[in-house]
PDB file of N, CA, C and O in Angstrom, chain B, residues numbered from 101:
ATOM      1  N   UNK B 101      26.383  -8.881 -71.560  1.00  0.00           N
ATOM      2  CA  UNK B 101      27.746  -8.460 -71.343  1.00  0.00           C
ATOM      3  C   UNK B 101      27.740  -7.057 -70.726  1.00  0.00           C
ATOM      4  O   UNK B 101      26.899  -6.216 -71.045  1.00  0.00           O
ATOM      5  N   UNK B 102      28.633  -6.855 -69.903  1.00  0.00           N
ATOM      6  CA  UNK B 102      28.642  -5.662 -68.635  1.00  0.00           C
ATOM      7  C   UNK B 102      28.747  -4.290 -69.895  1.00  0.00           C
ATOM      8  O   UNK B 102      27.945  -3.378 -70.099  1.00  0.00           O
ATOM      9  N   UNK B 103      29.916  -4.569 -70.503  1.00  0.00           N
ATOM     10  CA  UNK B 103      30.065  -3.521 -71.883  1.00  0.00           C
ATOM     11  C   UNK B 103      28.974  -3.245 -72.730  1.00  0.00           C
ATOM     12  O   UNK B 103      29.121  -2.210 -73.379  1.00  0.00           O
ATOM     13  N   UNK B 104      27.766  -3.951 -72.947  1.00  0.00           N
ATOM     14  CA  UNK B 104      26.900  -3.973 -73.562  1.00  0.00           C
ATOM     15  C   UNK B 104      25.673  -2.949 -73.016  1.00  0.00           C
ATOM     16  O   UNK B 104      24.729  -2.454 -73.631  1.00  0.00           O
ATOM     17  N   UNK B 105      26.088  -2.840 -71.596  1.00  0.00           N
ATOM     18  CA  UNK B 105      25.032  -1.815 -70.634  1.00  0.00           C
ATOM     19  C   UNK B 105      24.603  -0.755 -71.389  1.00  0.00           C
ATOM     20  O   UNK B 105      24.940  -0.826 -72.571  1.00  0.00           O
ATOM     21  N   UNK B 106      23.838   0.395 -71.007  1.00  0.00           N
ATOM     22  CA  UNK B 106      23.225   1.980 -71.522  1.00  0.00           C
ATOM     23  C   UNK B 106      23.340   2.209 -70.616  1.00  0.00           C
ATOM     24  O   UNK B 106      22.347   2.177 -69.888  1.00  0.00           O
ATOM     25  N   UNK B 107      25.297   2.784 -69.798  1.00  0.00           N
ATOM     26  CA  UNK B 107      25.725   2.846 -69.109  1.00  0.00           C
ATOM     27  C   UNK B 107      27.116   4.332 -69.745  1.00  0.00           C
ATOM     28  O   UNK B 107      28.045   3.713 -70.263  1.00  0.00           O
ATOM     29  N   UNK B 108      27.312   5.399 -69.785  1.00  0.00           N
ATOM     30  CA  UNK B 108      27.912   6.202 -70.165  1.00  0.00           C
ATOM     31  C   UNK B 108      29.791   6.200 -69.575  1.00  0.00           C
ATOM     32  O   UNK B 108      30.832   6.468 -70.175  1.00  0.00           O
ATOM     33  N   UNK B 109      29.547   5.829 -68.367  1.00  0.00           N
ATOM     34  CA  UNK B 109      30.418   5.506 -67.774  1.00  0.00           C
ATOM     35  C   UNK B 109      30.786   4.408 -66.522  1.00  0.00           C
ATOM     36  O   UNK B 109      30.130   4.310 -65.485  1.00  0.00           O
ATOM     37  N   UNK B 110      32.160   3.494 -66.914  1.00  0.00           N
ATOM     38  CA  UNK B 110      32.049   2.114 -66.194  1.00  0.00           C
ATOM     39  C   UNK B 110      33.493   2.555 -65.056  1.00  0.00           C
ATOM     40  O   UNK B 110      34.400   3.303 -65.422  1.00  0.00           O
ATOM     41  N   UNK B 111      33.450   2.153 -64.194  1.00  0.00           N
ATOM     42  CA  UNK B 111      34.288   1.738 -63.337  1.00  0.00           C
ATOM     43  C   UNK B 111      34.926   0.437 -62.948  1.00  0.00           C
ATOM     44  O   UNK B 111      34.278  -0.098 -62.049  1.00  0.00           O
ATOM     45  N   UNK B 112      35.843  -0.165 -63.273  1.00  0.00           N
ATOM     46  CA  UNK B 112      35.876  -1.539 -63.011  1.00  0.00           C
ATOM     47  C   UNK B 112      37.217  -1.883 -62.576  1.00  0.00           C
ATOM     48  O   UNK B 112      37.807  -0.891 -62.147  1.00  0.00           O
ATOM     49  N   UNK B 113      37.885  -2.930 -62.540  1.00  0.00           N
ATOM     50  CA  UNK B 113      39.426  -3.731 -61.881  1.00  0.00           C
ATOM     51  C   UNK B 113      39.844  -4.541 -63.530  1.00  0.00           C
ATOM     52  O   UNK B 113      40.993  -4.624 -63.965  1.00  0.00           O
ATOM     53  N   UNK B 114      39.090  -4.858 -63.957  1.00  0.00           N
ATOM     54  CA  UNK B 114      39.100  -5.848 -65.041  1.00  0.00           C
ATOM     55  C   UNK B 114      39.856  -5.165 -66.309  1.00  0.00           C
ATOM     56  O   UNK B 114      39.295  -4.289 -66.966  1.00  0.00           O
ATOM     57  N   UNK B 115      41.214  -5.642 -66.619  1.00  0.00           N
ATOM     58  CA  UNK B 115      41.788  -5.248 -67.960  1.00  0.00           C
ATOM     59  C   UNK B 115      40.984  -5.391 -69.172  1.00  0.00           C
ATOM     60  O   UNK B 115      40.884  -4.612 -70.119  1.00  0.00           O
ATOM     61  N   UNK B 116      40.193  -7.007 -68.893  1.00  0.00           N
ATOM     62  CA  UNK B 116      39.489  -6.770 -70.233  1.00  0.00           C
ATOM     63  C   UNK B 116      37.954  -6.611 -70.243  1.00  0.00           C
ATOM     64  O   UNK B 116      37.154  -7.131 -71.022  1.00  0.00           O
ATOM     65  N   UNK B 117      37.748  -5.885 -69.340  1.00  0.00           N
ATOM     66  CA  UNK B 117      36.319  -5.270 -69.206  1.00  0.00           C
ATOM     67  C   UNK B 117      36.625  -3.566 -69.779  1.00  0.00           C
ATOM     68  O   UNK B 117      35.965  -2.848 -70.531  1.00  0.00           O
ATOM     69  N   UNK B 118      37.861  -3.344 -69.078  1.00  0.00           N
ATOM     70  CA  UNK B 118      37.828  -1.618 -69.750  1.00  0.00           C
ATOM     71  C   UNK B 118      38.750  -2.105 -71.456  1.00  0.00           C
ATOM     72  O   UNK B 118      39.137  -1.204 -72.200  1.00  0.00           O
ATOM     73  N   UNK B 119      38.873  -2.962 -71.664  1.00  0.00           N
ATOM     74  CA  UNK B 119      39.180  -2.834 -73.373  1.00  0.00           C
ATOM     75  C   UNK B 119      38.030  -2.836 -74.080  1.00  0.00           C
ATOM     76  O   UNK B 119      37.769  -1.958 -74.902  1.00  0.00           O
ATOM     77  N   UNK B 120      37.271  -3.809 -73.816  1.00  0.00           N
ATOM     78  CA  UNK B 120      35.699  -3.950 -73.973  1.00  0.00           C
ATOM     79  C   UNK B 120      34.876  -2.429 -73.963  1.00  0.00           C
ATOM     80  O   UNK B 120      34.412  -1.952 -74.999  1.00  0.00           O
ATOM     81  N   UNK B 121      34.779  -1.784 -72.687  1.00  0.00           N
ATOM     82  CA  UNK B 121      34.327  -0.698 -72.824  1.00  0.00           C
ATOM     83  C   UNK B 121      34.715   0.716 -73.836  1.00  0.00           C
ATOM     84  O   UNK B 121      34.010   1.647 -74.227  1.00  0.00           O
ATOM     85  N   UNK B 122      36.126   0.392 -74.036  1.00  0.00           N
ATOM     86  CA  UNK B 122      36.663   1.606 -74.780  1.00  0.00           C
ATOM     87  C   UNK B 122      36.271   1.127 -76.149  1.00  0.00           C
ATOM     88  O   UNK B 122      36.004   2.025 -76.947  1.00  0.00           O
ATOM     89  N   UNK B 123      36.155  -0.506 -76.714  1.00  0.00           N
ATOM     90  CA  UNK B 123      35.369  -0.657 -78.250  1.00  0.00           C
ATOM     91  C   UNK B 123      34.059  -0.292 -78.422  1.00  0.00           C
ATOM     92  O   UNK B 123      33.535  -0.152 -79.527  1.00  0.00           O
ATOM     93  N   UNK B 124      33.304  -0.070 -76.962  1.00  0.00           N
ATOM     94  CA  UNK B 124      32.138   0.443 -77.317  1.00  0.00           C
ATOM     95  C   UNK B 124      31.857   2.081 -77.038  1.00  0.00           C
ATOM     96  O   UNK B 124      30.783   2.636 -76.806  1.00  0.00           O
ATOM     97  N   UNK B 125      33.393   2.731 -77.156  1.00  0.00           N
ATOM     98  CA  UNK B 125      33.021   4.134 -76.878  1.00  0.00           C
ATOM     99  C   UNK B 125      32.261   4.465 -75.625  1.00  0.00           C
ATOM    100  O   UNK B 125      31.257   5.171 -75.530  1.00  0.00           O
ATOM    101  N   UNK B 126      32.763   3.981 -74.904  1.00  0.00           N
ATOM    102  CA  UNK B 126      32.536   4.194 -73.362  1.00  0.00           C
ATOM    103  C   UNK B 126      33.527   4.804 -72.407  1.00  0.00           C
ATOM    104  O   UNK B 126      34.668   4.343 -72.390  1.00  0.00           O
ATOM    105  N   UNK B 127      33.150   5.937 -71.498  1.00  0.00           N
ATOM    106  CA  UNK B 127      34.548   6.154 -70.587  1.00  0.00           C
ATOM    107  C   UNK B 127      34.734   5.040 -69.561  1.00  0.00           C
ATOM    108  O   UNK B 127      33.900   4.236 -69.144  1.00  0.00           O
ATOM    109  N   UNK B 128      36.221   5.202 -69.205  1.00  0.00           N
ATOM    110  CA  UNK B 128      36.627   4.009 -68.497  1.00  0.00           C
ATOM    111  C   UNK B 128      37.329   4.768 -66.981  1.00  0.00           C
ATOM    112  O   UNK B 128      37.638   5.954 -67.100  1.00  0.00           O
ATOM    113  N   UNK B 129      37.527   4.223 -65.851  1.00  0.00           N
ATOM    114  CA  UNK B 129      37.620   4.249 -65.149  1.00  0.00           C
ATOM    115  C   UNK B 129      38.424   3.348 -64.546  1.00  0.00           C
ATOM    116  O   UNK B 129      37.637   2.561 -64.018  1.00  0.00           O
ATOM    117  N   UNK B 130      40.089   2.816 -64.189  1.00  0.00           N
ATOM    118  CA  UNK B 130      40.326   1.611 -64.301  1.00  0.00           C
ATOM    119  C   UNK B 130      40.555   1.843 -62.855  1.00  0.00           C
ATOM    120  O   UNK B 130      40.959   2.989 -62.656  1.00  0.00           O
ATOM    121  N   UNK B 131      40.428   1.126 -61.775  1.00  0.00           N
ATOM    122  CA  UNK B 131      40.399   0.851 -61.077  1.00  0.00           C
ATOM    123  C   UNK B 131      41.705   0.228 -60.210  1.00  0.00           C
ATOM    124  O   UNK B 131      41.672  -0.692 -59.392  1.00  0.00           O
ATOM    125  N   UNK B 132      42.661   0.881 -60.573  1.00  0.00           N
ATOM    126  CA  UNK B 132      44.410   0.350 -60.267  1.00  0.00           C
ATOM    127  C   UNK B 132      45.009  -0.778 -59.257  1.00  0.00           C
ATOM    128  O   UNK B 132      45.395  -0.519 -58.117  1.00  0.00           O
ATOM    129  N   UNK B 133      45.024  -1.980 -59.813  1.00  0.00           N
ATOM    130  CA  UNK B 133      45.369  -3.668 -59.097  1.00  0.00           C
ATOM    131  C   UNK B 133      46.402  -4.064 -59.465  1.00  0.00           C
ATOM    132  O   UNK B 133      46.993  -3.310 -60.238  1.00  0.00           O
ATOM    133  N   UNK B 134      46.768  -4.766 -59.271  1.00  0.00           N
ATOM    134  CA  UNK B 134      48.458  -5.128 -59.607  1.00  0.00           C
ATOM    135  C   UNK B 134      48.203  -6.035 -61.061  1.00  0.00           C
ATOM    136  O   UNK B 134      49.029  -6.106 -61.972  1.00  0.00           O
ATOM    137  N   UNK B 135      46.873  -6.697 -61.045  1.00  0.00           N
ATOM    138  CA  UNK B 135      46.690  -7.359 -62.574  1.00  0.00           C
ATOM    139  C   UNK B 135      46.004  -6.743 -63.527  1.00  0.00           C
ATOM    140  O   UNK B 135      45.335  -7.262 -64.421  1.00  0.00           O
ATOM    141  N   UNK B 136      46.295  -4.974 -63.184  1.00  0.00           N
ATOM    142  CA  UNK B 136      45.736  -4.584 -64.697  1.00  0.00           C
ATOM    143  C   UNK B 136      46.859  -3.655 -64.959  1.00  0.00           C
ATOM    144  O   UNK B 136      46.618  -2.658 -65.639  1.00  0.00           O
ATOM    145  N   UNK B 137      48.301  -3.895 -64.415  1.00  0.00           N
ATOM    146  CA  UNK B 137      49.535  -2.900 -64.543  1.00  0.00           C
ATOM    147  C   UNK B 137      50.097  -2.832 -66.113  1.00  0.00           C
ATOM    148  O   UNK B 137      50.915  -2.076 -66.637  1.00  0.00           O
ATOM    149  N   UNK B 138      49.458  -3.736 -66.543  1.00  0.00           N
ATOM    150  CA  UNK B 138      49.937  -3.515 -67.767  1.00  0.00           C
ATOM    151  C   UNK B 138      49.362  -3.272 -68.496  1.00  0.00           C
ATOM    152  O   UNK B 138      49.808  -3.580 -69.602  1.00  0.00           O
ATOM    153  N   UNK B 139      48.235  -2.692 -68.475  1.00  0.00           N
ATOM    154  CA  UNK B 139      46.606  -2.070 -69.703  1.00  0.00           C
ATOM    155  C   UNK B 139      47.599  -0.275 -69.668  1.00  0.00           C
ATOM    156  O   UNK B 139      48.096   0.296 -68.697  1.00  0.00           O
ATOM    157  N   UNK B 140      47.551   0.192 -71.268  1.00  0.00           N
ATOM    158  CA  UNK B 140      48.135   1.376 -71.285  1.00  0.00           C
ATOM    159  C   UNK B 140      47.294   2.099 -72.444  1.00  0.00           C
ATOM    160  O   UNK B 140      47.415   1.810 -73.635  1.00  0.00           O
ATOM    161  N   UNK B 141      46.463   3.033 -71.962  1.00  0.00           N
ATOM    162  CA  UNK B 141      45.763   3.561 -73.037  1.00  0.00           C
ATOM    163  C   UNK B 141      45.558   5.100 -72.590  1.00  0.00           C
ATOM    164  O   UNK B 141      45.515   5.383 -71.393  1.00  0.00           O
ATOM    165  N   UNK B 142      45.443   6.006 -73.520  1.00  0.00           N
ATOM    166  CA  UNK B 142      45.548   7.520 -73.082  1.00  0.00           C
ATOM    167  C   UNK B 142      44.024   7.531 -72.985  1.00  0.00           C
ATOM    168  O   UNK B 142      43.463   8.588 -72.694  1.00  0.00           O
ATOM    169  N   UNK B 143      43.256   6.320 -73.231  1.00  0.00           N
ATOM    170  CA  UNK B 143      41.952   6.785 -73.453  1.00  0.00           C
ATOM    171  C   UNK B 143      41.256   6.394 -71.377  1.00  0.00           C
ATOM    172  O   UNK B 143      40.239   6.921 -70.927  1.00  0.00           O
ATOM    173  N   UNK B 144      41.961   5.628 -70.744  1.00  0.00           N
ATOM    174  CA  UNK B 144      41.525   5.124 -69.965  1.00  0.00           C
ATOM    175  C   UNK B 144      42.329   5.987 -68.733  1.00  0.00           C
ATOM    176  O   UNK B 144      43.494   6.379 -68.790  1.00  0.00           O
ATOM    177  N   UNK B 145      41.254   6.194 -67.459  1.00  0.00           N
ATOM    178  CA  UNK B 145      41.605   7.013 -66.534  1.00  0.00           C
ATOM    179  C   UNK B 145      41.731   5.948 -65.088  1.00  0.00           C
ATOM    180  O   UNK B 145      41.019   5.084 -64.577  1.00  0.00           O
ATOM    181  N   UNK B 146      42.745   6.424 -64.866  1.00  0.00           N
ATOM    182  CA  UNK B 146      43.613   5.181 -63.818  1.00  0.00           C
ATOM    183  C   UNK B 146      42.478   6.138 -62.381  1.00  0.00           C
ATOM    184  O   UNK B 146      41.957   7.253 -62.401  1.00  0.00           O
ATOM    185  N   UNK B 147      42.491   5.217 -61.481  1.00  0.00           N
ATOM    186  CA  UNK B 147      42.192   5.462 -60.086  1.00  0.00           C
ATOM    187  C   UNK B 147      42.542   4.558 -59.011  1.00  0.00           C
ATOM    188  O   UNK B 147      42.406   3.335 -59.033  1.00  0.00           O
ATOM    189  N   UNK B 148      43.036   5.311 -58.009  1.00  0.00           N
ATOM    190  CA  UNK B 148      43.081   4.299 -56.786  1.00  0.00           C
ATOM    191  C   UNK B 148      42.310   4.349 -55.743  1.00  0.00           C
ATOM    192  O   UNK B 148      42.769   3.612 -54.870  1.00  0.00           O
ATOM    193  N   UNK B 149      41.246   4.930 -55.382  1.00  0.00           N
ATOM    194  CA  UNK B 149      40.137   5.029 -54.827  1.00  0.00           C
ATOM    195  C   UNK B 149      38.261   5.996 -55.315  1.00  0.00           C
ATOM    196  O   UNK B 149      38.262   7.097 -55.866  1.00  0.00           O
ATOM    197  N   UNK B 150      37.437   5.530 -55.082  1.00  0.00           N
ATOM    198  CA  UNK B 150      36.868   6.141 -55.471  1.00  0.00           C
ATOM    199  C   UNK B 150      35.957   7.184 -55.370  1.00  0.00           C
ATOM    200  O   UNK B 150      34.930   7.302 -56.040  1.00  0.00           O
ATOM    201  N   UNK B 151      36.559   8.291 -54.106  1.00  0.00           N
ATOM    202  CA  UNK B 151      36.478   9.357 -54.014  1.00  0.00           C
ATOM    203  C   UNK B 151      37.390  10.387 -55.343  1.00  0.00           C
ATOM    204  O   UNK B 151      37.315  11.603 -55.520  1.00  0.00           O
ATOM    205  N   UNK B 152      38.032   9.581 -55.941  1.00  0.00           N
ATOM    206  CA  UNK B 152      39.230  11.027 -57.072  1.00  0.00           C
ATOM    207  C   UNK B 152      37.494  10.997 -58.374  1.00  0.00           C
ATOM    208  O   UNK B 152      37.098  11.868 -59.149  1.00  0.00           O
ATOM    209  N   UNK B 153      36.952   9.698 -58.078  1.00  0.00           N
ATOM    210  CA  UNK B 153      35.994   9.951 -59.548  1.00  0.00           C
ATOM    211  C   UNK B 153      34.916  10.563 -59.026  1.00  0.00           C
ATOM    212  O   UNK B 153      33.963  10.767 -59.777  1.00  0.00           O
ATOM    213  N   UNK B 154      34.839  11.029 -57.464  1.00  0.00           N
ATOM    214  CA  UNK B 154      33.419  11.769 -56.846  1.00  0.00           C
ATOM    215  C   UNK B 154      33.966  13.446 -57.154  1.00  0.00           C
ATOM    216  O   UNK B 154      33.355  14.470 -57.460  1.00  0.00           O
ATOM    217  N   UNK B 155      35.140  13.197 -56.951  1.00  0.00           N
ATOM    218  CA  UNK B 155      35.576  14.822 -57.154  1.00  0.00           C
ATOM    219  C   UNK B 155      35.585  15.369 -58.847  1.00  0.00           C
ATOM    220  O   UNK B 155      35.459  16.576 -59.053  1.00  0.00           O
ATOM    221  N   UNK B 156      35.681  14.783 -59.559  1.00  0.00           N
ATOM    222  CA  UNK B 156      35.687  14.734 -60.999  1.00  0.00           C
ATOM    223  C   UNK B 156      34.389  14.878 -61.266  1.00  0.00           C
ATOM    224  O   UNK B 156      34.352  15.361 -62.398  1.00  0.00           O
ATOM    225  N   UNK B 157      33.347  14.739 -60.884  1.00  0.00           N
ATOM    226  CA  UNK B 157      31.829  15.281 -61.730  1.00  0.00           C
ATOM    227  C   UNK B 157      31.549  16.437 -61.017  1.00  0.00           C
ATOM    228  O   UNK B 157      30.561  17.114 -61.301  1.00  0.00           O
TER     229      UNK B 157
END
């Protein structure tokens, strides 16, 4: 399972790949699609391309 990685931080499209990741205490990265408009968590960091997460490290 992708969540299961030794992976610190995931990037993905998938609503229930970043729920998955946030039970395993993982940062999330959600990847903003019209079918994950409704995932709402203060823990998860929205993006619409992925230069905003190159500028962030």
């Amino acid at each position: 399972m992708k969540a299961d990685l030794d992976y610190d931080v995931f990037i993905d499209d998938s609503p229930l790949n970043a729920i998955k990741f946030l039970k395993n205490n993982k940062n999330v990265f959600l990847y903003t699609q019209p079918w994950n408009q409704h995932i709402k968590n203060k823990n998860i960091k929205r993006i619409s391309k992925l230069s905003v997460v190159e500028k962030l490290q």
